[in-house]
C-alpha positions in Angstrom: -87.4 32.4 48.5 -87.7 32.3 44.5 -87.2 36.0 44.5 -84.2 36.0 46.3 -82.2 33.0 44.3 -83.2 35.5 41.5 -82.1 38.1 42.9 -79.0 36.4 44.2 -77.8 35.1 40.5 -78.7 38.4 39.2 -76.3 40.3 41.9 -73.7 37.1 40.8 -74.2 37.9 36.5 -74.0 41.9 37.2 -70.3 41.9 36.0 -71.6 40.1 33.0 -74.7 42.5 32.2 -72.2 45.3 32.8 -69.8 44.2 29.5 -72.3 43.4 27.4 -73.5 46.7 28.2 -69.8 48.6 27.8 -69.5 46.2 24.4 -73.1 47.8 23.0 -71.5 51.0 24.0 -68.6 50.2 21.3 -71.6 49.9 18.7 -74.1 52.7 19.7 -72.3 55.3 21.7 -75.4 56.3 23.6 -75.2 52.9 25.2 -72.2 54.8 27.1 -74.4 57.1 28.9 -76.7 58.2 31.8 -75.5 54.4 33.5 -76.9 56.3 37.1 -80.3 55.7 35.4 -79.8 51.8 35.0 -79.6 51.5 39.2 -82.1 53.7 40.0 -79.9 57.1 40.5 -80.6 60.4 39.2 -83.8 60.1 38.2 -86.0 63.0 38.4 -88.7 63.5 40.8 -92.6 63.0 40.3 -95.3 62.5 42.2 -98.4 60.7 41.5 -99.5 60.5 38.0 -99.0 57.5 35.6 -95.9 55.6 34.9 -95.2 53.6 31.7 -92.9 51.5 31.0 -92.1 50.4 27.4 -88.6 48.9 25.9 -88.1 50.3 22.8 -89.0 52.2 20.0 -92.1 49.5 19.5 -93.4 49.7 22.5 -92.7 53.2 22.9 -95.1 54.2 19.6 -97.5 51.7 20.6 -97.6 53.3 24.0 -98.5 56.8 22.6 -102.1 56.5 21.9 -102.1 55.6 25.7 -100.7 58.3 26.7 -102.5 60.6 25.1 -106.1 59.6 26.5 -104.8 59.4 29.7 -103.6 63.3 29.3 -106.9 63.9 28.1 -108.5 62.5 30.9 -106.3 63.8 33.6 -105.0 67.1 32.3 -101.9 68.7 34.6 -101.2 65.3 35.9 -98.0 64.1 35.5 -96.8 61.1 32.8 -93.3 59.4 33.2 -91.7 56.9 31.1 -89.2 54.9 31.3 -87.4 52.4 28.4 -84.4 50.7 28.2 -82.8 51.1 25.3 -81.7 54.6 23.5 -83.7 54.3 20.9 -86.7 53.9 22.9 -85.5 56.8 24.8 -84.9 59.1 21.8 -88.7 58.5 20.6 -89.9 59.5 24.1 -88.4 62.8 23.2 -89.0 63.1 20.1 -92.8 62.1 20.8 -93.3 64.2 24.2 -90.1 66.8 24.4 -90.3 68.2 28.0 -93.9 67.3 28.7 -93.4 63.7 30.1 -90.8 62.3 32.6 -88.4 59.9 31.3 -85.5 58.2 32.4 -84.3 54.3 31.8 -85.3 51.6 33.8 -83.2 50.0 36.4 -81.8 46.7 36.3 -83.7 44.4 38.3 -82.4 44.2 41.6 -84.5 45.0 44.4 -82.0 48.1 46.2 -82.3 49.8 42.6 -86.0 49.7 42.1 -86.6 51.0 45.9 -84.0 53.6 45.0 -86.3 54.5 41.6 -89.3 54.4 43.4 -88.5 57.1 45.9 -88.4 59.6 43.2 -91.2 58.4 41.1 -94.4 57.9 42.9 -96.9 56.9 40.1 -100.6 56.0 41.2 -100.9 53.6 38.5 -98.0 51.8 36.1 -98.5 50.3 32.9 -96.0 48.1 31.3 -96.4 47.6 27.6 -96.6 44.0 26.1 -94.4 41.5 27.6 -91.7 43.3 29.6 -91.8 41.8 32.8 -89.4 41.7 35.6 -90.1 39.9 39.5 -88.3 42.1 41.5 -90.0 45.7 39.8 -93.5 43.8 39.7 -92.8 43.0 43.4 -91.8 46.5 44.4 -94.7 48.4 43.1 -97.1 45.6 44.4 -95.6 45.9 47.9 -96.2 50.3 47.9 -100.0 49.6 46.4 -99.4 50.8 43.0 -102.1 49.1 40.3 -99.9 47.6 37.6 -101.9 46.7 34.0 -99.9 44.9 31.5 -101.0 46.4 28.2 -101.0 45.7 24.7 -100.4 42.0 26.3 -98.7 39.5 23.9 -97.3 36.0 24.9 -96.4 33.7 22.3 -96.3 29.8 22.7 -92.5 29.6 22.8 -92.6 32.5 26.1 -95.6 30.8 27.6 -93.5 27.6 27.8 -90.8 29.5 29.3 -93.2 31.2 32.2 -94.3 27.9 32.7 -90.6 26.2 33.0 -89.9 28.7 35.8 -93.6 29.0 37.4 -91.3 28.9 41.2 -90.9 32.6 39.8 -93.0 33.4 37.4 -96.2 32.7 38.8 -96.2 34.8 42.7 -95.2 37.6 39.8 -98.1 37.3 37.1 -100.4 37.0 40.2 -99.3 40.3 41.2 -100.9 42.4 38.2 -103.4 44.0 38.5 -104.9 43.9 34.9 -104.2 42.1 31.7 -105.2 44.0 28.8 -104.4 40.7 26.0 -104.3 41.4 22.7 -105.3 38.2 21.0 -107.6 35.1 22.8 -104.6 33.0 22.4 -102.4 35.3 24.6 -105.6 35.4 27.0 -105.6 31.6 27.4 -101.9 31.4 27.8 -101.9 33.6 30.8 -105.0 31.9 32.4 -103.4 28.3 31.9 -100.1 30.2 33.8 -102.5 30.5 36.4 -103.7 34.4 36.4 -107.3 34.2 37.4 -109.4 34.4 34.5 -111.1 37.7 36.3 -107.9 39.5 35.3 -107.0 38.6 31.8 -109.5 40.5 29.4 -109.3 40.5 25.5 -109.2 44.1 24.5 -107.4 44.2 21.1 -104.2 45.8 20.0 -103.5 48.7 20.2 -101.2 49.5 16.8 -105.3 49.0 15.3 -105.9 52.3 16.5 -103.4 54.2 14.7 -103.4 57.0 13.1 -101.1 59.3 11.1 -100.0 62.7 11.5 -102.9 65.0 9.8 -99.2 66.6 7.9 -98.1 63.4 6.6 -99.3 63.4 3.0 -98.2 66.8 2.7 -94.9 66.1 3.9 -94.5 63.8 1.6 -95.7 65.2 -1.6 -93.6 67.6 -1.1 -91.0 64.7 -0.7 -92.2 63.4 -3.7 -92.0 66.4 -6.0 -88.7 67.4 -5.0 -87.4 64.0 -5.7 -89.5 63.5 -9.1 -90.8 60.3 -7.8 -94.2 60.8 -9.6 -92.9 58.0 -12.5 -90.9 56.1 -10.2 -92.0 53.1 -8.2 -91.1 53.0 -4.6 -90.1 49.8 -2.8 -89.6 50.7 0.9 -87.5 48.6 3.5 -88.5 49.1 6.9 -86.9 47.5 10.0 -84.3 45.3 8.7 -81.7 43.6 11.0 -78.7 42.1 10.1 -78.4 39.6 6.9 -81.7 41.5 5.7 -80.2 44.1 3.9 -78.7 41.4 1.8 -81.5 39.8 0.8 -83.0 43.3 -0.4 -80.2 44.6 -2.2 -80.2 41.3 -4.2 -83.9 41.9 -4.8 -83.1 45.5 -5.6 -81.0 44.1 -8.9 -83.7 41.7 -10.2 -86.1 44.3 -9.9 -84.6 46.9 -11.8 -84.1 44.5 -14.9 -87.8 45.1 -15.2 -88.1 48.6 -13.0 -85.4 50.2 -14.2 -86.2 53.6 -11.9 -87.1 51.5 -9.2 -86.0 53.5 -6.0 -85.4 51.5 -2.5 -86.0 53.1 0.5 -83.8 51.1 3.2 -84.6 52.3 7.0 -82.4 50.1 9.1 -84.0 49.2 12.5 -81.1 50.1 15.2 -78.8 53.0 14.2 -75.4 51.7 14.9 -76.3 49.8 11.7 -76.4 52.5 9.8 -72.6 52.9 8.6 -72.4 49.4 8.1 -76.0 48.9 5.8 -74.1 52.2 4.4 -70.8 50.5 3.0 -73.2 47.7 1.6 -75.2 49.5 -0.6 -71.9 51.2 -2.0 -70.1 47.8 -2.3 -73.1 46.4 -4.3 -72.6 48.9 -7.1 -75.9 51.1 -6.0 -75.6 54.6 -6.5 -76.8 56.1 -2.8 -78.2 58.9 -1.0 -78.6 59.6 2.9 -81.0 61.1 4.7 -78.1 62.1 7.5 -76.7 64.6 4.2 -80.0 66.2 3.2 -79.1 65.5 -0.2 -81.9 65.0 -2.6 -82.9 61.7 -4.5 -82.0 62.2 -8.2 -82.8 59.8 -11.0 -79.8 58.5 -10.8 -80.1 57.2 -7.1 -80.8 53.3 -6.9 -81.2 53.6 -2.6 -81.7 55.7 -0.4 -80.9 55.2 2.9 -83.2 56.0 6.2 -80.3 56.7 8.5 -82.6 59.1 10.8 -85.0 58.1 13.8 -88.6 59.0 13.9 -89.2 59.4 10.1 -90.3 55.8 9.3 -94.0 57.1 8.5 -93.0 59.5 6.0 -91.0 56.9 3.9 -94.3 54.5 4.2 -95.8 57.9 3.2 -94.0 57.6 -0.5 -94.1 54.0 -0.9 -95.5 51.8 -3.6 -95.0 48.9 -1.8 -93.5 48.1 1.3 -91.8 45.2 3.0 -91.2 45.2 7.5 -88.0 43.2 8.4 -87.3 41.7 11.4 -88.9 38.8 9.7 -86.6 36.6 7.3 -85.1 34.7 10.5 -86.8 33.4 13.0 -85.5 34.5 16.0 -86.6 38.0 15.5 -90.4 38.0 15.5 -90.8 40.6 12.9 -92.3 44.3 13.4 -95.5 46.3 13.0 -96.6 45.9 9.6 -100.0 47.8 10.7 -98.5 51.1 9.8 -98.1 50.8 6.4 -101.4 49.1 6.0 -103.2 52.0 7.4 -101.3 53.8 5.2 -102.8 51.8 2.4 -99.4 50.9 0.8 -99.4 47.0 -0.5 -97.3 45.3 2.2 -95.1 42.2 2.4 -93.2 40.6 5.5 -91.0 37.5 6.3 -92.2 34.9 7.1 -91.3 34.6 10.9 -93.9 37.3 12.9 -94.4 35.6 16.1 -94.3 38.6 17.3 -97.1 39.5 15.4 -98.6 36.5 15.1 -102.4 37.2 15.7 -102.3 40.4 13.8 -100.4 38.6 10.7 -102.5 35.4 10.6 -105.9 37.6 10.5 -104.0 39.8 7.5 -103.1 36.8 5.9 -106.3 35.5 5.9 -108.0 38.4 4.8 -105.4 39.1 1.8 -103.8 42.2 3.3 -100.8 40.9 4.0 -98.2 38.9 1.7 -95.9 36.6 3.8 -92.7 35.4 1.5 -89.3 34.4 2.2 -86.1 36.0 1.2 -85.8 34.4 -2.2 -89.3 35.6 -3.4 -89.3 39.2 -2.3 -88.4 40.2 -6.2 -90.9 38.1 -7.3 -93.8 39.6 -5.7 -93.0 42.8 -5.5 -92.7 42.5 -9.2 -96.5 41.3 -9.3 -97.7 43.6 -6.6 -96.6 46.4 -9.0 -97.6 45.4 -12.4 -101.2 44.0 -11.4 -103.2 47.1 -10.0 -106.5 44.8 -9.0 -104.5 43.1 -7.0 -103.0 45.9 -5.1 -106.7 48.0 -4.9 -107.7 44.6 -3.2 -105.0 44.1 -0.7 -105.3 47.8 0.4 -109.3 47.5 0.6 -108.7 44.1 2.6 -106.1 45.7 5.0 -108.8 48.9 5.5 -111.5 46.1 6.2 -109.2 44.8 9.2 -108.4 47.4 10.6 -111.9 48.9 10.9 -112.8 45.7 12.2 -110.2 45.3 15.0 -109.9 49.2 16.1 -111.5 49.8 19.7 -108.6 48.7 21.9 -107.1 51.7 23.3 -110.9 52.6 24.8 -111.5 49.5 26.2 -107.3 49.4 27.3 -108.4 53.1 29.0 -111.4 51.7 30.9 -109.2 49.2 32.1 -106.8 51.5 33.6 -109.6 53.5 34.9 -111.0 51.0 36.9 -107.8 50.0 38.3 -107.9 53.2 40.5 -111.3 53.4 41.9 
């Protein structure tokens, strides 16, 4: 009966769902397309093999490592994922080409899930993180499919929500299969939900167990020659959201009172930002480059701007420092600030990572991570850059964590593993 009130207001806000996602369309064109997808229609064909579902770009990357071992494992098996946004869509191509399945996930309404489900016939599904919906959980429960939720995060504030609507939320956490949870605190959340404590096991994150390209450095000394960066510092930007770009601009200007070359690599996180970041940077008085032209950073250039997709590693690559947005308000949670750690560049967030709460606290508390609000990002970049001890110990510090903490996509494997014996 909870289901299908669910269901029912669902069917009832479907006119709703559809404008917001014609007025996204009017922001990111992509949003426009392949809308057969979203109910379950034209999806290609696959039989057996895994299916993984992941939202975006973040889950998307995290998902990778994943991936790959199960490839390894089960060679000339099939893989298909699905996401829901474009972005997540255009890493799964970038990442995988032609080798995977992919298409977006349907909205969740039982018809479009039965509809998905007779064209992809996984033996196992994985969902990344936290993206759960009733009627999909319900649908591959009811055909025998093992579901683990990996890479499992639940903060306090979406623990309360489960709780608020247990009528629904607790027939559909009883229907996994697996948690894999990332932290103890996301364990005991989903236990005091109700999940028997049988299926909730603390594996780790996965974003520990990354690793970079074996081309990356030399990508980006060439990068770094060709722009002359050898005497220039290198503040990068990563994953800013609207009302970020602001506050680093501003620190942009203070900076360069005392860095005069300073260059400021600003890699907005959703692409139909990009024109709009764009017009910032030029209305501030900064002297800019794209990465869209394939122009190349001169000494004049005060930003340049990360308007591409799939390149966020090589600007950590060239950094000096580097700050992850997402993370000066707190509704947004923040992003992965692992990457540029295992990069061993100094790095600095907001101070609202809920999203990464776990990860950030252990950083913190190790000294690997910097934590400051908008008003102070000059300040400590500013000391991050003049006082070199301090940087070689945040970088050993963040080398220490992640040494300590890496594991999870074996044990995440076994999990999986085990699911289908």
């Amino acid at each position: 009966m909870a289901r299908f009130l669910y269901s029912l207001l669902f069917h009832l806000l479907l006119p709703l769902v559809l404008m917001r996602l014609l007025w996204r369309g009017l922001r990111a064109p992509a949003y426009r397309h392949r809308w057969r997808e979203r109910f379950g229609v034209g999806v290609a064909h696959q039989q057996g093999g895994l299916w993984v579902h992941a939202v975006s770009v973040g889950e998307t990357l995290a998902a990778a490592p994943l991936v790959a071992a199960w490839q390894q494992a089960h060679p000339g098996e099939p893989v298909f994922l699905s996401t829901m946004t474009p972005t997540g869509s255009a890493r799964v191509r970038a990442i995988w080409g032609d080798s995977v399945g992919h298409a977006y996930a349907p909205y969740d309404l039982p018809w479009a899930w039965a509809l998905f489900l007779r064209r992809v016939r996984p033996v196992a599904l994985v969902i990344m993180e936290t993206e759960l919906w009733p009627n999909m959980i319900a649908a591959v429960h009811a055909r025998g499919i093992p579901v683990l939720l990996a890479n499992a995060r639940l903060s306090e504030r979406s623990a309360r929500g489960y709780a608020r609507a247990g009528w629904l939320a607790r027939p559909m956490l009883a229907q996994l299969t697996q948690i894999a949870a990332q932290d103890e605190a996301t364990a005991d959340r989903f236990r005091a939900l109700g999940v028997a404590p049988a299926r909730v096991t603390v594996t780790g994150s996965l974003k520990f167990d990354f690793s970079a390209p074996a081309d990356l450095p030399a990508r980006a000394e060439v990068l770094r020659h060709k722009w002359a960066l050898d005497n220039r510092p290198v503040l990068v930007a990563a994953s800013t959201h609207e009302g970020e770009d602001e506050s680093l601009l501003t620190a942009l200007s203070q900076l360069r009172e005392t860095f005069p070359s300073l260059l400021l690599v600003l890699v907005p996180r959703h692409p139909e930002r990009f024109e709009a970041v764009a017009r910032q940077i030029t209305d501030a008085g900064f002297a800019l480059v794209r990465r869209s032209t394939d122009e190349p950073v001169s000494a004049g250039t005060a930003v340049f701007l990360g308007d591409s997709m799939g390149e966020l590693l090589l600007w950590y690559a060239l950094a000096d420092v580097a700050f992850v947005g997402g993370s000066l308000r707190p509704p947004l949670g923040g992003h992965n600030m692992l990457e540029p750690i295992a990069l061993g560049v100094p790095t600095l967030s907001g101070p609202h990572v809920t999203n990464f709460q776990a990860i950030a606290d252990e950083l913190v508390a190790a000294g690997a991570l910097q934590l400051v609000p908008a008003d102070a990002i000059a300040d400590t970049v500013r000391v991050v850059l003049t006082d070199n001890a301090l940087r070689e110990q945040q970088m050993a510090a963040g080398e220490r964590v992640l040494v300590r903490n890496r594991g999870a996509l074996a044990r995440q494997m076994a999990l999986l593993e085990a699911m289908q014996t």
